[in-house]
C-alpha positions as CSV (number, residue, x, y, z in Angstrom):
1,X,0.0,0.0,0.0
2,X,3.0,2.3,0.7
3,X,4.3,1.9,-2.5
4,X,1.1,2.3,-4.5
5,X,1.1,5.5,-2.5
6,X,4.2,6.4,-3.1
7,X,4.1,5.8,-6.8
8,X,0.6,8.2,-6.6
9,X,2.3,11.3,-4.6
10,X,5.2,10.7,-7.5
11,X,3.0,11.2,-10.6
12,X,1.0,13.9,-8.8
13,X,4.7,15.6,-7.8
14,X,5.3,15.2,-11.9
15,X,2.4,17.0,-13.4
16,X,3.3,20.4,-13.5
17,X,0.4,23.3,-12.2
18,X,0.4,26.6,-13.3
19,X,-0.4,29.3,-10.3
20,X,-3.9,30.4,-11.1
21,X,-4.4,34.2,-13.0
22,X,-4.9,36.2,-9.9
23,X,-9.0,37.1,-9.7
24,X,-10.1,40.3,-9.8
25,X,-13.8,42.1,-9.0
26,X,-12.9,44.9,-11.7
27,X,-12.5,44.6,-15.2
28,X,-9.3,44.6,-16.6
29,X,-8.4,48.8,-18.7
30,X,-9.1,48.5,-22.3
31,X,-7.2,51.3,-24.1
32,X,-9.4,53.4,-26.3
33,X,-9.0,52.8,-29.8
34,X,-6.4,55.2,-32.1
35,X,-7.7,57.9,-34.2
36,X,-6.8,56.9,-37.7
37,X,-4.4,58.2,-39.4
38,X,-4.8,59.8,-42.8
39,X,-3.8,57.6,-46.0
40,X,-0.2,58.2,-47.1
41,X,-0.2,60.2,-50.7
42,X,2.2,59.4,-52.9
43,X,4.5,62.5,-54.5
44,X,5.0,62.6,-57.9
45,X,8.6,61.5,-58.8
46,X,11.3,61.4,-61.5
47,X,13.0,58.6,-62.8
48,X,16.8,59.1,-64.1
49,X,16.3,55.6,-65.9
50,X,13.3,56.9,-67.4
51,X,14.7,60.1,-69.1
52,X,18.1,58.1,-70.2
53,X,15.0,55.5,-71.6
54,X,13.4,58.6,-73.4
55,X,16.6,60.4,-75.2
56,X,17.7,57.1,-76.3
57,X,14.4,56.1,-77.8
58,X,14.7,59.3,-79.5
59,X,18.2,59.0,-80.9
60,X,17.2,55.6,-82.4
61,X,14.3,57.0,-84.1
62,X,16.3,59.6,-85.3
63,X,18.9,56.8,-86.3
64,X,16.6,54.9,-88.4
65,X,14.7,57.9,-90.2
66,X,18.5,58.9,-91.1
67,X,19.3,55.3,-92.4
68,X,16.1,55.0,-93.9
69,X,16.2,58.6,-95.9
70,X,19.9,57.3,-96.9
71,X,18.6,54.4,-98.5
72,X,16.0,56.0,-100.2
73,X,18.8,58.7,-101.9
74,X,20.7,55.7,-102.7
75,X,17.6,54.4,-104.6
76,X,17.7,57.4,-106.8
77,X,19.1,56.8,-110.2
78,X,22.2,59.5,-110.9
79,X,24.3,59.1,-114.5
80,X,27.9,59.8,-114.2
81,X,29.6,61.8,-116.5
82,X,31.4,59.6,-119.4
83,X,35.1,60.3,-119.6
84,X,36.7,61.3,-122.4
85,X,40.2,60.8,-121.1
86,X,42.2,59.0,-118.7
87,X,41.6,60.2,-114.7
88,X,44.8,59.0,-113.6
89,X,47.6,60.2,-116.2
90,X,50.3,57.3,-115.9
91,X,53.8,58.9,-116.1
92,X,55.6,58.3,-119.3
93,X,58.5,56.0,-118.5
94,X,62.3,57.4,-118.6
95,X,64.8,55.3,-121.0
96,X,68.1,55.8,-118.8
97,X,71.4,54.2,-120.1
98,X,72.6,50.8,-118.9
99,X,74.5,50.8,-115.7
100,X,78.3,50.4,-116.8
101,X,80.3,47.7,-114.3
102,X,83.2,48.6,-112.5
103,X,86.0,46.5,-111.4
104,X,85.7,45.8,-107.2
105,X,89.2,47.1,-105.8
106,X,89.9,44.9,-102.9
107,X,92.1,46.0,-100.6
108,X,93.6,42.2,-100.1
109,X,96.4,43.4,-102.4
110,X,97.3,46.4,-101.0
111,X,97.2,44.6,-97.9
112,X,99.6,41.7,-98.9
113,X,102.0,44.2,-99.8
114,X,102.1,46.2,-96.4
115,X,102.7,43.0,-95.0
116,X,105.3,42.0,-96.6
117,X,107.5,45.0,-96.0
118,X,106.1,44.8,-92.2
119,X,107.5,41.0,-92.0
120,X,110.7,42.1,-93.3
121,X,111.3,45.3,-90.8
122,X,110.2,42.4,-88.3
123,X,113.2,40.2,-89.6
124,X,115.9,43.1,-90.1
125,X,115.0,44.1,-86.2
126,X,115.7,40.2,-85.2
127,X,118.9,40.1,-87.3
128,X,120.1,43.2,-85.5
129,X,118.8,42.0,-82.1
130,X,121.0,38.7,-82.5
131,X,124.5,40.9,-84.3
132,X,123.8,43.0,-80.5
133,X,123.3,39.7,-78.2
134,X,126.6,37.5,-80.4
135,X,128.7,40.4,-80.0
């Protein structure tokens, strides 16, 4: 019986109770109701996008009643002129004599020569240098 009890007082202990809304005799204060407000009117406004939207609508008109009067004076039908002589004069060519060859003058020859008489200054100086050192 104890534990029937105390399995009772448990469950009881495990439900959870709210504390009662405290009672009052007077009505609870209802605040009067706001005075409405008047509707919000909207301003008249501007768009930037709208007068960007405008010019260039009217710059593409424009554009195409330029195009369109272009191809319609392209239509028209104007003769040229015949021409009765050349429009670009071609120059008369020039008869010039045949170039005359010349003979290449290589300095190789001149060189050779220079040489030569270096080499043998080089040789006298070495005989002289030995006469000096056998002496």
């Amino acid at each position: 019986m104890e534990v029937k009890q105390k399995q009772l007082e448990e469950e009881i202990a495990r439900v959870p109770k709210a504390n009662p809304y405290p009672y009052a005799t007077d009505f609870p204060v209802i605040p009067p109701k706001p005075i409405p407000k008047p509707c919000t009117r909207p301003e008249p406004f501007q768009l930037e996008s709208l007068v960007r939207n405008e010019e260039e609508m009217q710059r593409e008109m424009e554009e195409r009643w330029r195009k369109e009067k272009e191809e319609a004076q392209m239509r028209l039908f104007k003769a040229q002129p015949i021409l009765k002589e050349d429009p670009i004069p071609v120059p008369e060519k020039v008869h010039k004599p045949l170039t005359q060859v010349q003979e290449v003058k290589l300095h190789v020859d001149h060189r050779a020569v220079d040489r030569a008489e270096f080499d043998q200054r080089i040789k006298e100086k070495e005989m002289m240098y030995k006469r000096y050192r056998g002496e």
